[in-house]
BAFIMAR-957705 format. One record per residue (C-alpha): x, y negated, z negated; residue number from 1; residue in one letter. Coordinates in nm, 3 decimals. Layout:
# BAFIMAR-957705
+---------+---------+---------+-----+------+
:       u :       v :       w : seq : type :
+---------+---------+---------+-----+------+
:       X :       Y :       Z : NUM :    A :
...
+---------+---------+---------+-----+------+
This chain:
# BAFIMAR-957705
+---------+---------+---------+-----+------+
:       u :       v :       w : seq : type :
+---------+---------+---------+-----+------+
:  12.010 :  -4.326 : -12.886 :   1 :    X :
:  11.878 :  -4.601 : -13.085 :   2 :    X :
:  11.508 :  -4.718 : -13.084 :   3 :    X :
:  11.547 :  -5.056 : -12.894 :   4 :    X :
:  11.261 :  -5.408 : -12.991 :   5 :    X :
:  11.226 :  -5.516 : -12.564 :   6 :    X :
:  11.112 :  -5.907 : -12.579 :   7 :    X :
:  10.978 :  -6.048 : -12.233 :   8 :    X :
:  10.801 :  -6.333 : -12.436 :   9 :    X :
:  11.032 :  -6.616 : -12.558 :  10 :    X :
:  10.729 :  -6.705 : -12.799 :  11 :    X :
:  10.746 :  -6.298 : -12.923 :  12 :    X :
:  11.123 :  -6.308 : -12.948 :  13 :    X :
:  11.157 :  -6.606 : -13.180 :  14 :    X :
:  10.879 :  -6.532 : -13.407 :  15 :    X :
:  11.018 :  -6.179 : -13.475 :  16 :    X :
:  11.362 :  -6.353 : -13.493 :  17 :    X :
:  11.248 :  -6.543 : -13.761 :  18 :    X :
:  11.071 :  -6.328 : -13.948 :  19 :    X :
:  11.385 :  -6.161 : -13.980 :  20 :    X :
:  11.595 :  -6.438 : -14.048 :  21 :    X :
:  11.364 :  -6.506 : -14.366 :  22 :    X :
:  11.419 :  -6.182 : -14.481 :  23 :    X :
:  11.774 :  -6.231 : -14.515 :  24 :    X :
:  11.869 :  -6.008 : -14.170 :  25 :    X :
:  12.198 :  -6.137 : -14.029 :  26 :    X :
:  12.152 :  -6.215 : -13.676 :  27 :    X :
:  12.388 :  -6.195 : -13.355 :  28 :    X :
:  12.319 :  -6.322 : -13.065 :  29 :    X :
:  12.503 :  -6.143 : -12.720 :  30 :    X :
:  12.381 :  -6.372 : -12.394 :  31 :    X :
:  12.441 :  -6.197 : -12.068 :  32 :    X :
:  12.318 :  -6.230 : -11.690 :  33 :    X :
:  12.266 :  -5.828 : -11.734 :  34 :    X :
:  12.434 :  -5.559 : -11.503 :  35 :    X :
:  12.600 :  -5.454 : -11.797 :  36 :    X :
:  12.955 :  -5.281 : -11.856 :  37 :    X :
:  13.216 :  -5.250 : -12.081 :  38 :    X :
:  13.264 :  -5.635 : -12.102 :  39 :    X :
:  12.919 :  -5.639 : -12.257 :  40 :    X :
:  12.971 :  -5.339 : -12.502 :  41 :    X :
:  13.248 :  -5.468 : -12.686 :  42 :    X :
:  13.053 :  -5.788 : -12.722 :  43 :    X :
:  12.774 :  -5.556 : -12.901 :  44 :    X :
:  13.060 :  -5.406 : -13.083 :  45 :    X :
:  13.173 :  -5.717 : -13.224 :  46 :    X :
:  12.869 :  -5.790 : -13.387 :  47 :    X :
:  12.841 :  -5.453 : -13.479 :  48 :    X :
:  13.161 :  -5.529 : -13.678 :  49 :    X :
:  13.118 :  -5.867 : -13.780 :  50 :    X :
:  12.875 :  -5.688 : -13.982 :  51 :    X :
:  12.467 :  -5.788 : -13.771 :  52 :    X :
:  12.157 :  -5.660 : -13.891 :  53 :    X :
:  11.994 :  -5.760 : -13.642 :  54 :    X :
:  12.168 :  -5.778 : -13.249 :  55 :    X :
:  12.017 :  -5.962 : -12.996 :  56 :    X :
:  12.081 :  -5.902 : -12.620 :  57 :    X :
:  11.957 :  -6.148 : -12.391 :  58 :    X :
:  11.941 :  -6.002 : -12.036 :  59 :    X :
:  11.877 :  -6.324 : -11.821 :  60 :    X :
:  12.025 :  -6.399 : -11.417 :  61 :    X :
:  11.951 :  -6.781 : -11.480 :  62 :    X :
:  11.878 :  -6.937 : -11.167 :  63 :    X :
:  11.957 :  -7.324 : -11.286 :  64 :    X :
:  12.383 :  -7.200 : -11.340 :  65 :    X :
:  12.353 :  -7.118 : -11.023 :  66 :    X :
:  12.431 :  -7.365 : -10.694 :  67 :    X :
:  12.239 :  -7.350 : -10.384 :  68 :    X :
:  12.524 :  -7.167 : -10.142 :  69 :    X :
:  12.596 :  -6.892 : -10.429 :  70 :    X :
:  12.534 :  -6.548 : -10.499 :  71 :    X :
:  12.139 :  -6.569 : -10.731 :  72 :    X :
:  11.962 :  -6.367 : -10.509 :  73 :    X :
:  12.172 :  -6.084 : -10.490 :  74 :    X :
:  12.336 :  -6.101 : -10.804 :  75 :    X :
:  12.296 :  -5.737 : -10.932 :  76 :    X :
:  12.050 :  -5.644 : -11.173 :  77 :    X :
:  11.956 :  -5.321 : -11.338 :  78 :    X :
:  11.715 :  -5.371 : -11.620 :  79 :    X :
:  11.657 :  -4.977 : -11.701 :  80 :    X :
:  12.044 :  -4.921 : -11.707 :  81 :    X :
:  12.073 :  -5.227 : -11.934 :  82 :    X :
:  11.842 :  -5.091 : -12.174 :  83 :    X :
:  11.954 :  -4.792 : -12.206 :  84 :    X :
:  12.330 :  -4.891 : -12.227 :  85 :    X :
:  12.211 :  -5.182 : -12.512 :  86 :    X :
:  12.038 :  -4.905 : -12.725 :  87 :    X :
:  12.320 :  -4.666 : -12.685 :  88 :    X :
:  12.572 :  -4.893 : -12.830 :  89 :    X :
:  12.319 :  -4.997 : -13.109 :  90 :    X :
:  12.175 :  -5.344 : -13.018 :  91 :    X :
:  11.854 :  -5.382 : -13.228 :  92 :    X :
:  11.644 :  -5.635 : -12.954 :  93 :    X :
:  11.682 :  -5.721 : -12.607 :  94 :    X :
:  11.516 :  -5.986 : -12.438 :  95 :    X :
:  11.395 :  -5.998 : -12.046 :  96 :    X :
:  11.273 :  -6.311 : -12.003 :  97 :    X :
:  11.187 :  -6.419 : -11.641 :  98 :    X :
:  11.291 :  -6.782 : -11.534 :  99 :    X :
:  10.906 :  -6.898 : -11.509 : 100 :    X :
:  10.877 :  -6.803 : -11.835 : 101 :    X :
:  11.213 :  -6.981 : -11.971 : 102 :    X :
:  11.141 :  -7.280 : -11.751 : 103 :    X :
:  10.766 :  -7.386 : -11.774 : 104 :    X :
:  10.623 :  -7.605 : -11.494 : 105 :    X :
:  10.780 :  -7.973 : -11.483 : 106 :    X :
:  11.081 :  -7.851 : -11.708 : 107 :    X :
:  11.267 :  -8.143 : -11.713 : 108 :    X :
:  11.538 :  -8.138 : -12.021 : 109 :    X :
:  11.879 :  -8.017 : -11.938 : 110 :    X :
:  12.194 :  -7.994 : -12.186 : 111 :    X :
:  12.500 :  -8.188 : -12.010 : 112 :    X :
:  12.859 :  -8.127 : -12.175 : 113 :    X :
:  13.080 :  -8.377 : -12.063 : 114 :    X :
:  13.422 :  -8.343 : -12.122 : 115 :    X :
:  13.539 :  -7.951 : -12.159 : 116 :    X :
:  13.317 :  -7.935 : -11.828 : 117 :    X :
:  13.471 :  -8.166 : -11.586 : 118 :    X :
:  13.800 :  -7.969 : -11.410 : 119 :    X :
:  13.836 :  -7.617 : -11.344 : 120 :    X :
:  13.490 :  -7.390 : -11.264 : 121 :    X :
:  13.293 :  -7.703 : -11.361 : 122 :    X :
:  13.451 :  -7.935 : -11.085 : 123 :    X :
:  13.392 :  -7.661 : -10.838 : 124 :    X :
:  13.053 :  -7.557 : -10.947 : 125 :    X :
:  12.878 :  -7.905 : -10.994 : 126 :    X :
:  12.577 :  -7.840 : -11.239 : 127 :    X :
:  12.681 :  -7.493 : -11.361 : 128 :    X :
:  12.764 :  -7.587 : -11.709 : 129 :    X :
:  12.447 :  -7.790 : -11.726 : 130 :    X :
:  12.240 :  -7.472 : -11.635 : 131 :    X :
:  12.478 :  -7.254 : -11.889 : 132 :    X :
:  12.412 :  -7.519 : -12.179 : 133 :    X :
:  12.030 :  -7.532 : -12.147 : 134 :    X :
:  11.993 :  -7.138 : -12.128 : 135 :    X :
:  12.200 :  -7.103 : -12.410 : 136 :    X :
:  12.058 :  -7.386 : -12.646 : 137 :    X :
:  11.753 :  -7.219 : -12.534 : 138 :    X :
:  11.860 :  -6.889 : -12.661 : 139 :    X :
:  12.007 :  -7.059 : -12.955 : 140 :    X :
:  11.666 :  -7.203 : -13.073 : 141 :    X :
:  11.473 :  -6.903 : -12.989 : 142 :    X :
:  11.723 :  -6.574 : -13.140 : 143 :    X :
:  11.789 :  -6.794 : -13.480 : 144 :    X :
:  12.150 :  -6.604 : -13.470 : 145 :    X :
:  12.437 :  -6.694 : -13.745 : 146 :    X :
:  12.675 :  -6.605 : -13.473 : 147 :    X :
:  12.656 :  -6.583 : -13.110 : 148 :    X :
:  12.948 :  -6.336 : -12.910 : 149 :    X :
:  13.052 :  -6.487 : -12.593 : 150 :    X :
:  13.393 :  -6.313 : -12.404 : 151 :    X :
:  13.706 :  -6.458 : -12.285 : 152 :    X :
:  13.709 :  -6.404 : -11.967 : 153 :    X :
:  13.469 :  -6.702 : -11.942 : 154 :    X :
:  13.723 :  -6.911 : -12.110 : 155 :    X :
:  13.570 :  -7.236 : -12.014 : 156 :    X :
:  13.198 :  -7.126 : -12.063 : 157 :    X :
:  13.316 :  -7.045 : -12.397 : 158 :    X :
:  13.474 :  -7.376 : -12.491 : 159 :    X :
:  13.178 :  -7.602 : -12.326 : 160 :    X :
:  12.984 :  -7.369 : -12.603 : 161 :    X :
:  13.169 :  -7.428 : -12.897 : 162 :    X :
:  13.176 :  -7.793 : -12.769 : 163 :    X :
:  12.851 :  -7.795 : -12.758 : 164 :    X :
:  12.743 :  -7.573 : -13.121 : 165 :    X :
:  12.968 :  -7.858 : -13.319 : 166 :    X :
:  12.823 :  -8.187 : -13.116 : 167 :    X :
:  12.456 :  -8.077 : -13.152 : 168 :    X :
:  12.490 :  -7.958 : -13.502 : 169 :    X :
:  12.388 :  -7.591 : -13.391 : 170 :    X :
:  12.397 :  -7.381 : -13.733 : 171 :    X :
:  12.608 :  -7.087 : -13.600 : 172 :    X :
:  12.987 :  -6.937 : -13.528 : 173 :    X :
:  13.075 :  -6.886 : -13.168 : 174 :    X :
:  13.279 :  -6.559 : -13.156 : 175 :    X :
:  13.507 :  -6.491 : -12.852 : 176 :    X :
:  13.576 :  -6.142 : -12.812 : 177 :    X :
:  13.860 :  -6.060 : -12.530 : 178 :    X :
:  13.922 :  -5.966 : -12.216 : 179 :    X :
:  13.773 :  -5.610 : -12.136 : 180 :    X :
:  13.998 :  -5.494 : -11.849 : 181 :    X :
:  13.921 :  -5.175 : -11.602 : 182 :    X :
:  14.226 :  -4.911 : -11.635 : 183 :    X :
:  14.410 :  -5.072 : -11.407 : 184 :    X :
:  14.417 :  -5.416 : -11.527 : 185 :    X :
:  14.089 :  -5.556 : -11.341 : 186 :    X :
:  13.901 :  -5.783 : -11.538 : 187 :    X :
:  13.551 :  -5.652 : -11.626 : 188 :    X :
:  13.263 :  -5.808 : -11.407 : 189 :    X :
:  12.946 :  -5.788 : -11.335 : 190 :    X :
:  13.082 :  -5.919 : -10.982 : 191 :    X :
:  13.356 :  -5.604 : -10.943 : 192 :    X :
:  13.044 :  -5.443 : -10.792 : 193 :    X :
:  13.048 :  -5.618 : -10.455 : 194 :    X :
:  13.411 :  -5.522 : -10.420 : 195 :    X :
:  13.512 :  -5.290 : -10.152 : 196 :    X :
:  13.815 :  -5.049 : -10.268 : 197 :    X :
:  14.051 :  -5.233 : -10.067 : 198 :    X :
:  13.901 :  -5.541 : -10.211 : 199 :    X :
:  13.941 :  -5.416 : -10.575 : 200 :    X :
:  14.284 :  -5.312 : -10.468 : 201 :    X :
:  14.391 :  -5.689 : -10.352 : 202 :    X :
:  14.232 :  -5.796 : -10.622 : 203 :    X :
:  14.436 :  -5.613 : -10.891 : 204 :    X :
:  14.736 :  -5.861 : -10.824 : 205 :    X :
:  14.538 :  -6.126 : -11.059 : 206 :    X :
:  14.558 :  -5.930 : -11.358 : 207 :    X :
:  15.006 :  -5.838 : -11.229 : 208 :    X :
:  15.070 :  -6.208 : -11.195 : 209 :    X :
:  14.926 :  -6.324 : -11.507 : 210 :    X :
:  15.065 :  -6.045 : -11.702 : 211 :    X :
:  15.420 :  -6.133 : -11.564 : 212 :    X :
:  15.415 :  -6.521 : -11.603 : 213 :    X :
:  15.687 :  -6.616 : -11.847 : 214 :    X :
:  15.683 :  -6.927 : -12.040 : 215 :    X :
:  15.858 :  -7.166 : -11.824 : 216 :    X :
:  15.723 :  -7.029 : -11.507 : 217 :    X :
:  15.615 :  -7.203 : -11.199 : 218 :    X :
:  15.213 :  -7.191 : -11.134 : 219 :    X :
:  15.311 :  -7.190 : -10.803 : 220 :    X :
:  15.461 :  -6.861 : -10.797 : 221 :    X :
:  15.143 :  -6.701 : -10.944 : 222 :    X :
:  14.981 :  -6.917 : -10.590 : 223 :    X :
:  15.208 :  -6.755 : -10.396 : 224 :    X :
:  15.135 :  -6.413 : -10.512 : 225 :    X :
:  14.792 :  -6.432 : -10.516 : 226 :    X :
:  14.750 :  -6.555 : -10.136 : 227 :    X :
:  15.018 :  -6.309 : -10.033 : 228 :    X :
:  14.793 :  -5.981 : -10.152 : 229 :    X :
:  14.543 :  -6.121 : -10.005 : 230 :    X :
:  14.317 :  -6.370 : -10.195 : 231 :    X :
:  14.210 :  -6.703 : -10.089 : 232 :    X :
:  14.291 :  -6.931 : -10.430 : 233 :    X :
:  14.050 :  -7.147 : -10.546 : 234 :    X :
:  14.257 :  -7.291 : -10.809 : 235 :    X :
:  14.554 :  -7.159 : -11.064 : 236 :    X :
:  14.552 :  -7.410 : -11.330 : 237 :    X :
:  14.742 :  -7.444 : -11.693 : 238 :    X :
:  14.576 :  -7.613 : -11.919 : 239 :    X :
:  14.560 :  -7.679 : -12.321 : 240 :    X :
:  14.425 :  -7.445 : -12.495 : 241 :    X :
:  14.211 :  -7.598 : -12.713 : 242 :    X :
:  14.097 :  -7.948 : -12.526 : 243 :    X :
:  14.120 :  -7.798 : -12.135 : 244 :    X :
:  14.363 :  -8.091 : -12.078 : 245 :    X :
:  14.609 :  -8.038 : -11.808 : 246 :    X :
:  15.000 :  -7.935 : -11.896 : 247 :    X :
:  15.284 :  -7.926 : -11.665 : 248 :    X :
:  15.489 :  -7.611 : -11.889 : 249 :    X :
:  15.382 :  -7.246 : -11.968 : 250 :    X :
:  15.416 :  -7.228 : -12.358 : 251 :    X :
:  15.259 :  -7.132 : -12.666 : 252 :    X :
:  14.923 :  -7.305 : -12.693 : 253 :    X :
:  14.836 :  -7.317 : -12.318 : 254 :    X :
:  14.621 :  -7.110 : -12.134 : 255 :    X :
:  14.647 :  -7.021 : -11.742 : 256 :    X :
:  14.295 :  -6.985 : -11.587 : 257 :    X :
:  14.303 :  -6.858 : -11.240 : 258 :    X :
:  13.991 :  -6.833 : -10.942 : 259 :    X :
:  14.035 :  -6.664 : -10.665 : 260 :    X :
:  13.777 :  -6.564 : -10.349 : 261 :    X :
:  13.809 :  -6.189 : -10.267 : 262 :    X :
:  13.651 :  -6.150 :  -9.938 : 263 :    X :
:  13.315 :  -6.316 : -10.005 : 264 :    X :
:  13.373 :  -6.270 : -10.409 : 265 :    X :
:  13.482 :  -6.483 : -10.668 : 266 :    X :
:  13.690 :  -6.371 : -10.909 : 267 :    X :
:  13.825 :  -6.593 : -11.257 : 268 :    X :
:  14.071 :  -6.445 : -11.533 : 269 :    X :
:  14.275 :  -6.604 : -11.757 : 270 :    X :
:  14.586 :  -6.508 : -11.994 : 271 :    X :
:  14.571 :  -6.777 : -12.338 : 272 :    X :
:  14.966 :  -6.822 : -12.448 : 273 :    X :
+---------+---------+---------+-----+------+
């Protein structure tokens, strides 16, 4: 196992960020809400290969991306297992910052996104991309990265960034890495872990009906299928790849994002045409 720099000090964290920076140390940056899997790994492992000296992991539940009726309190958290899984796969710094510490008294300066933002998870989850722009910019101006690794199964998270790196002149590269997927097609989340089995079961048929959409297919079917295994749909939406704008047709350039409840759980995934 690798020997691991642990930052609970934003103030630490950016000075030894710098430091590096100065000494010519590419830096990568890998945000997370911790309770770490596989999803997270190959993030690490992308900046492994992207060539890092240096890779950040920030380990942060953020309370502000949260709304009041959702899941902060019990969202699961494991800092020891996060540790020792971020060393393991060879992440040079992680940072534990607590939210009094990453939002001092009278914090009053948010980062708003306003177009990528507005449908999908954003209409659904008013203020979450707010509270997912701040903690990042945040992150941004305290890790000093050249790149930052974000994953695609937070398609829309990861376009509001990008948005957001070229309209505030942020000196770095966004990387999406893909979909991590359990062996049987599941989508990897931190979430999976309030799953029952029969839960994880119903929820496999996500992962079947966006695997078999054809282009030309009816988002209705995918509906349909969903609801009839079980899952209450929050929405199944098609949408441009690139701008988020609506489209009627399954075809190259689209992307079909789908959120479902299962049981008490939200689930998203996505397949990008």
């Amino acid at each position: 196992m690798n020997s691991v720099k642990v930052f609970k000090d934003p103030a630490k964290l950016q000075k030894w960020c710098r430091e590096r920076k100065l000494a010519g140390a590419k830096i990568a940056l890998v945000p997370t809400m911790g309770a770490l899997h596989d999803g997270h790994m190959s993030l690490i492992r992308a900046a492994k290969k992207r060539g890092a000296d240096e890779i950040v992991v920030s380990v942060f539940v953020n309370p502000v991306q949260f709304g009041p009726n959702e899941d902060y309190e019990k969202y699961p958290r494991d800092e020891k297992s996060d540790l020792a899984k971020c060393a393991a796969e060879g992440a040079t710094a992680v940072f534990f910052p607590t939210p009094a510490n990453m939002y001092l008294d009278r914090h009053s300066v948010y980062v708003n996104e306003e177009d990528l933002s507005k449908g999908l998870c954003g209409a659904r989850r008013p203020g979450h991309f707010r509270g997912v722009c701040t903690v990042v910019a945040k992150l941004f101006n305290l890790a000093h990265p050249d790149f930052a690794v974000f994953g695609q199964k937070d398609y829309q998270q990861a376009q509001v960034i990008r948005r957001m790196v070229r309209d505030l002149n942020f000196d770095l590269k966004v990387v999406v890495a893909p979909i991590v997927r359990e062996a049987d097609g599941l989508a990897r989340s931190s979430r999976n872990a309030y799953l029952s089995p029969e839960e994880h079961g119903k929820a496999l048929a996500i992962s079947r009906g966006l695997k078999a959409l054809k282009p030309g297919a009816r988002l209705s079917s995918l509906a349909r299928s969903l609801e009839k295994a079980g899952l209450k749909v929050d929405y199944v939406e098609c949408v441009d790849a690139e701008t988020l704008e609506p489209r009627r047709k399954i075809e190259k350039g689209v992307c079909v994002l789908v959120a479902v409840y299962c049981g008490k759980t939200r689930l998203i995934d996505n397949r990008v045409f």
